[in-house]
N, C-alpha and C positions, 0 to 999 in steps of 0.2 A: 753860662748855661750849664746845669748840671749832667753830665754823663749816665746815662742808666744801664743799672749793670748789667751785663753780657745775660745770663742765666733769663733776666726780666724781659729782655730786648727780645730774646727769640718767642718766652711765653706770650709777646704781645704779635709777631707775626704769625705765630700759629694761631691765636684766635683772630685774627684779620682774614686770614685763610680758609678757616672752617667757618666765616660768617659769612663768605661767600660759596661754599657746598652747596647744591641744589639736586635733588632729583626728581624725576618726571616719570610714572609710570603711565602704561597707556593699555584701558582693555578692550580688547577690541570683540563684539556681537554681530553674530550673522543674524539678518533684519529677512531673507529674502528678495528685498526689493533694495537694499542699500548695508550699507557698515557703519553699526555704531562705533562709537568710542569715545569712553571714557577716560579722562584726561587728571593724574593728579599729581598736586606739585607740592614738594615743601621746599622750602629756601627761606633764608633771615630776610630775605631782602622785602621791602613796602611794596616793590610794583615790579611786575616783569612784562616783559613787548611780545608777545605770540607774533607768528606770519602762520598764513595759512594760503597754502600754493606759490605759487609762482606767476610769470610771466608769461612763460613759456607755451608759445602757439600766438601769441598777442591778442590774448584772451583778459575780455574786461569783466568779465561776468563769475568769476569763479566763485565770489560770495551763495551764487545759485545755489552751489553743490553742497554747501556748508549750511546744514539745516537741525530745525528742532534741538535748541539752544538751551541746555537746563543746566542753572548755578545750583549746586549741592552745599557748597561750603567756599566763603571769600565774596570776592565781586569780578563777573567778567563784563569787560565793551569792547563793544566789537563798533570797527570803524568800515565800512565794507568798502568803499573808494581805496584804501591802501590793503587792506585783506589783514590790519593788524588785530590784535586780541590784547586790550592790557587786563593782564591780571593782576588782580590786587586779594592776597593771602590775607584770611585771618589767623592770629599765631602762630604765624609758618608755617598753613595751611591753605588750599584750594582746591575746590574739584567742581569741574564742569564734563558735559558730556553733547555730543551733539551725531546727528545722524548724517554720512556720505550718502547722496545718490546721482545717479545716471542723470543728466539733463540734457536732450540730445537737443541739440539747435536743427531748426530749420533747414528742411533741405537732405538732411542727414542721409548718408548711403550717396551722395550723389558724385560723378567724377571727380577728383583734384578734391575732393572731403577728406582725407587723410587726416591733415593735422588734427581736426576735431578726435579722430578715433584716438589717435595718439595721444593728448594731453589733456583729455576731460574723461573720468572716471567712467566706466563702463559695467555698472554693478546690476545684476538681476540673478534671480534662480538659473538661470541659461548661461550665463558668466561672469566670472569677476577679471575685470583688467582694470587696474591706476597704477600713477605714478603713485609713490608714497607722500612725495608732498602733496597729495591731494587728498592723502588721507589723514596725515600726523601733523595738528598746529603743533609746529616747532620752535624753542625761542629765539628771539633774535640774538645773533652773536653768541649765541650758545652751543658753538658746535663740541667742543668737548663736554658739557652737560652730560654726568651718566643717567639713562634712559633706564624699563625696561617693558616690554611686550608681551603680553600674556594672551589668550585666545578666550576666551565664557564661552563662545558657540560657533560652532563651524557649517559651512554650508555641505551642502550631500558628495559634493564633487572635491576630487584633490590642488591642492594649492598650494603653491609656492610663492618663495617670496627674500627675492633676491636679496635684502639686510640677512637673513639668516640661511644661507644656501645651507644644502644637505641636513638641516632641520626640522624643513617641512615647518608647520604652525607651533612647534615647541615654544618655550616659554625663549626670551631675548634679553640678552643683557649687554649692554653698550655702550655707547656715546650718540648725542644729537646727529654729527653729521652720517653714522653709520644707517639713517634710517629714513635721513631729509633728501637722497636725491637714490631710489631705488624705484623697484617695479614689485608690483603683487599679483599674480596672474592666477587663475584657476578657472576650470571644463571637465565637461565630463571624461573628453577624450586625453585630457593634462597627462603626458608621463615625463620623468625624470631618468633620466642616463648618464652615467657618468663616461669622461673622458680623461684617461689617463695620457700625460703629458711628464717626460723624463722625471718620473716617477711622482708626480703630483695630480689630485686628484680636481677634473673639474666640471661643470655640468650644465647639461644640454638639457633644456625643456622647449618640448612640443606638445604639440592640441592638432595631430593630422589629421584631415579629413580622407583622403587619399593616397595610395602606396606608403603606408608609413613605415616600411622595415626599407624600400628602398632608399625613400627619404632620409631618413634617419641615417643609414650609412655612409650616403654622399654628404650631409652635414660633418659627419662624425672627421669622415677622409679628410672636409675642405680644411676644418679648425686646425686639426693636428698639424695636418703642414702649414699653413700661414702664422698660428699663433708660434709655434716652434722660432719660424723665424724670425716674426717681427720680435720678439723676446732675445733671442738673441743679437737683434739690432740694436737694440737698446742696453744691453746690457745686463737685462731685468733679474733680481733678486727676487722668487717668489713671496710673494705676503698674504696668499692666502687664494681660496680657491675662483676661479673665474666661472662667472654664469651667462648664457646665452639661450635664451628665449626666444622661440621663434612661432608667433602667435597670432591665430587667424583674425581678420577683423570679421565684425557679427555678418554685417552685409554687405559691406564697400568692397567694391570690386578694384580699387584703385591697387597695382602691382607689388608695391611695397612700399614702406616707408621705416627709418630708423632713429636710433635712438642712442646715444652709447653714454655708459657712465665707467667710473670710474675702477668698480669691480665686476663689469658684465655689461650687456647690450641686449636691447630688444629689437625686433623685427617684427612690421604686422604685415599681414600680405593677404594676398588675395585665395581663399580658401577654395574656389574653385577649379584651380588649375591642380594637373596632376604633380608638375616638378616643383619642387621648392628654388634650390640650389640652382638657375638659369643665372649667364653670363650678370645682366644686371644687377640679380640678387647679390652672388658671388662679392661683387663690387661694393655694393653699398654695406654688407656686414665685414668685408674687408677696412669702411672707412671706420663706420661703427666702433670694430675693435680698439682702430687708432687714436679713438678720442680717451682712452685710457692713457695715452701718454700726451700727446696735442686737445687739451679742452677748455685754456683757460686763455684770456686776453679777449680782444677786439675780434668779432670772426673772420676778418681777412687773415688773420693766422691760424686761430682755432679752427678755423672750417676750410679756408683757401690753400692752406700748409697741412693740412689734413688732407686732401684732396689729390696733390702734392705726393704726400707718403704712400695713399692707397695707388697709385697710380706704379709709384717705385717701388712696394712692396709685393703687388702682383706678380710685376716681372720678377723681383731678387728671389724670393719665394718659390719660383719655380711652377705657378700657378701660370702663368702664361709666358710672350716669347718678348721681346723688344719691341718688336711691332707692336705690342698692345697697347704699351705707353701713348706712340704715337697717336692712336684709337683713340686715347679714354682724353688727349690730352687737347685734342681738336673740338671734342666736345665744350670746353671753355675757351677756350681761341674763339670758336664762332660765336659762341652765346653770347662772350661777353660784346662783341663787336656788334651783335645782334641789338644788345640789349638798352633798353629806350633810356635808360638812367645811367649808360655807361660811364658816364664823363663828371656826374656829381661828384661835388668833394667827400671825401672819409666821415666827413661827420656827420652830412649828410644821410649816408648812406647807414651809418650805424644806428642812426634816429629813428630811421623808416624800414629798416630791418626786416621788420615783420606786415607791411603795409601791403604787400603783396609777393607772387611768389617771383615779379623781377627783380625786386630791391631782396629778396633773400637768394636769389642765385650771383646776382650782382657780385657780393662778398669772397661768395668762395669761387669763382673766376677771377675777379682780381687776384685775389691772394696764391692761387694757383699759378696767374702768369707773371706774376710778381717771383712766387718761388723758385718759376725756372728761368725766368731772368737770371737771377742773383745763382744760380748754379752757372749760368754760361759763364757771366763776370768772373765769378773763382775760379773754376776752370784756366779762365785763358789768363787768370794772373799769375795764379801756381802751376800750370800744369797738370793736375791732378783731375782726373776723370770720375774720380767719385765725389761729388761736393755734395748732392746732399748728406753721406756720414759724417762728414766732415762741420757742416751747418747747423748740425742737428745735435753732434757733440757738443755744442759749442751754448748751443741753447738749455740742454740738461739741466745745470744747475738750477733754472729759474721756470721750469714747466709749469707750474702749481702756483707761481707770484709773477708771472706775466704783466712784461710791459714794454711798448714799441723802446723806452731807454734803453732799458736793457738789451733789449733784441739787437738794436745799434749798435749800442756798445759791443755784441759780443759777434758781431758780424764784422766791427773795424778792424776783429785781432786776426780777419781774413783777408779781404780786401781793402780797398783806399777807398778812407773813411769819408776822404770829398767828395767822390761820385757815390758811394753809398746813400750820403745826407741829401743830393739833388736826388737821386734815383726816389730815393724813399719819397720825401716831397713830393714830386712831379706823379708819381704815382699811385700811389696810397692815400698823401693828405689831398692833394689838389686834383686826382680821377683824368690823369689825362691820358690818350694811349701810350700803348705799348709800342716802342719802336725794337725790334729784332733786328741786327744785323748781324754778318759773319762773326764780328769781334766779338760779341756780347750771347751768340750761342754756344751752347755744346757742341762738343764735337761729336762728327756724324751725321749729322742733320741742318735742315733750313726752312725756312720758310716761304713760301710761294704764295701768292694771291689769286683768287679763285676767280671766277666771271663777275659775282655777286659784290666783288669786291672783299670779301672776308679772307683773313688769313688762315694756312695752313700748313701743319708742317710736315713735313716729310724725311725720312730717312735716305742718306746720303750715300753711308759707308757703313753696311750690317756691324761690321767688326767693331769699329774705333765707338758707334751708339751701344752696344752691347756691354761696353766697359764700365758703362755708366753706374751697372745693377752689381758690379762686382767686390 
């Protein structure tokens, strides 16, 4: 076989390399009643795979929102049962365009309606809210793809739009994934404040209806100190600036609900009350945050070990006292024990995830009583009263490529990997209960069983449970 010479070899991976180059710009028109956008691609390649939306909400209908289909140049098919879009370029060419709108399902505004607010686009002269995957067919496995975003017409009101914090609707230059899991939000009442944080800049968007300078304050107060902390729990190296949106739904009066990604978090809440920031809020943009560091794998860790942090992060944080723990942590003690699918297997329960709202609290109870299990276990092997820092160091490396392996494995280099491998089993894969005993809690505390039969735990020794946050 002949050799080809060194100088040839490279000119042949460099054109290998730039025959796969593609870029994707996307312009986006205020319609009034919805969001254009115009989509154009060039790449060598015959055919590329669009998605357009997600899953998420366990919503089969998103093809609805995804309207007035016009090919410019190439060929698009859309497949609406997967939400794919193949495009097929003529000379490394394609442009299509199609209209967002608002398709509010049945029922809309009515109690326990949240997710609908949350995960299906929300576009009219009166407001724009989506996710961005609701609005940018993005390609498949194209997350480093360079993108960019430009604006042709904007609607009367301000808007923001968490891929490009502190930009406002400027023009965007990026990558795929900087644009596929965001938020777009705008109101007449939309303002933007920034939050300075040990000397890095980062930003609060609100749409109050009600006391907004006092609001705005006590948001400002809760961030500083929580983000402060959990960052330096983690270790965190800033990468850029964090966004937090806090945005009323049109007319659902349902309390709050959230969202969190990876550079920022939203909240929609109930526009009628005068406080924003109430205990529960507090809580869930506390977990919110945490899915910046916990949001990948099976949701008994992404949501259950989230649930987990937000609980240990309140108290270490300085936001509440030890007892709160015990508070936030009975709420899944009883639910889960409450709950009619307690006992399904793991994969069970990952299938049906979304089938209602017991099989989605299901997860992050288990994974919650799961997490403080496996803190008692280390604890009473090593001695040491902080396990979750210690848990959680442990897991670092693989946050972002998540997998029960892994997790094992990095759990065996804590405690003994034979009762880890039943524990996990008996628990997690097979949904059996929880048994608590002295050996196997933290120190501090125990568990007691109530009339109802449900368990509870209770704080023992203020001192020895307080060391936990330490």
């Amino acid at each position: 076989m002949k050799k080809i010479p060194l100088l040839l070899s490279i000119l042949l991976i460099a054109h290998v390399a730039q025959s796969q180059i593609q870029q994707i710009d996307y312009l986006l028109s205020w319609k009034g009643d919805g969001l254009g956008v115009t989509v154009t691609v060039k790449s060598d390649q015959d055919t590329l795979l669009f998605t357009y939306a997600t899953d998420n909400g366990g919503f089969t209908d998103q093809m609805s929102w995804f309207q007035d289909l016009t090919v410019s140049k190439g060929r698009v098919e859309v497949a609406p049962n997967s939400r794919q879009l193949t495009v097929l370029p003529v000379k490394g060419n394609a442009t299509f365009s199609y209209t967002v709108r608002c398709t509010l399902p049945k029922g809309y505004g009515s109690p326990g309606g949240c997710l609908w607010d949350m995960f299906r686009p929300d576009i009219d002269d009166k407001m724009l809210f989506s996710r961005t995957e609701n609005i940018f067919a993005v390609p498949q496995d194209g997350d480093e793809i360079p993108v960019s975003v430009k604006w042709k017409s904007l609607p009367d009101y301000p808007v923001f739009c968490m891929y490009n914090p502190g930009k406002g609707t400027g023009p965007f230059r990026g990558k795929v994934s900087d644009i596929a899991e965001s938020v777009m939000a705008g109101d007449s009442l939309l303002t933007v404040d920034t939050v300075l944080i040990d000397g890095h800049l980062h930003y609060m968007v609100t749409a109050l209806r009600k006391s907004p300078e006092k609001n705005k304050a006590d948001l400002k107060a809760y961030f500083k100190t929580f983000y402060d902390a959990i960052t330096d729990f983690w270790e965190y190296e800033y990468d850029g600036p964090y966004s937090m949106l806090f945005f009323p739904f049109r007319e659902n009066t349902f309390e709050m609900t959230g969202n969190g990604f990876s550079n920022g978090f939203l909240s929609r809440y109930d526009a009628t009350e005068d406080t924003i920031l109430t205990i529960g809020r507090r809580d869930l943009f506390t977990h919110e945050v945490g899915h910046k560091w916990l949001s990948d794998g099976s949701a008994w860790f992404s949501e259950g070990f989230n649930e987990m942090q937000t609980a240990y992060q309140i108290v270490a944080s300085g936001l509440d006292d030890p007892a709160y723990f015990a508070t936030y942590f009975n709420v899944a003690l009883e639910g889960l024990y409450h709950n009619p699918h307690r006992n399904v297997t793991g994969e069970e329960a990952d299938e049906r995830f979304w089938d209602d709202g017991s099989y989605i609290w299901l997860l992050y109870w288990r994974g919650f009583n799961y997490a403080f299990h496996l803190a008692g276990v280390y604890e009473h092997e090593t001695g040491n009263p902080n396990a979750w820092k210690a848990m959680m160091k442990e897991v670092k490396p693989f946050l972002n490529d998540f997998t029960p392996e892994k997790f094992l494995d990095a759990m065996s280099r804590l405690m003994d990997r034979d009762r880890l491998l039943r524990d996990y089993e008996k628990y997690i894969v097979k949904g059996e209960n929880f048994v608590f005993t002295p050996e196997n809690l933290p120190s501090g505390c125990a568990i007691v069983t109530q009339e109802d039969g449900s368990p509870q735990l209770i704080i023992t020794d203020s001192a020895l449970f307080a060391k936990h946050f330490r």
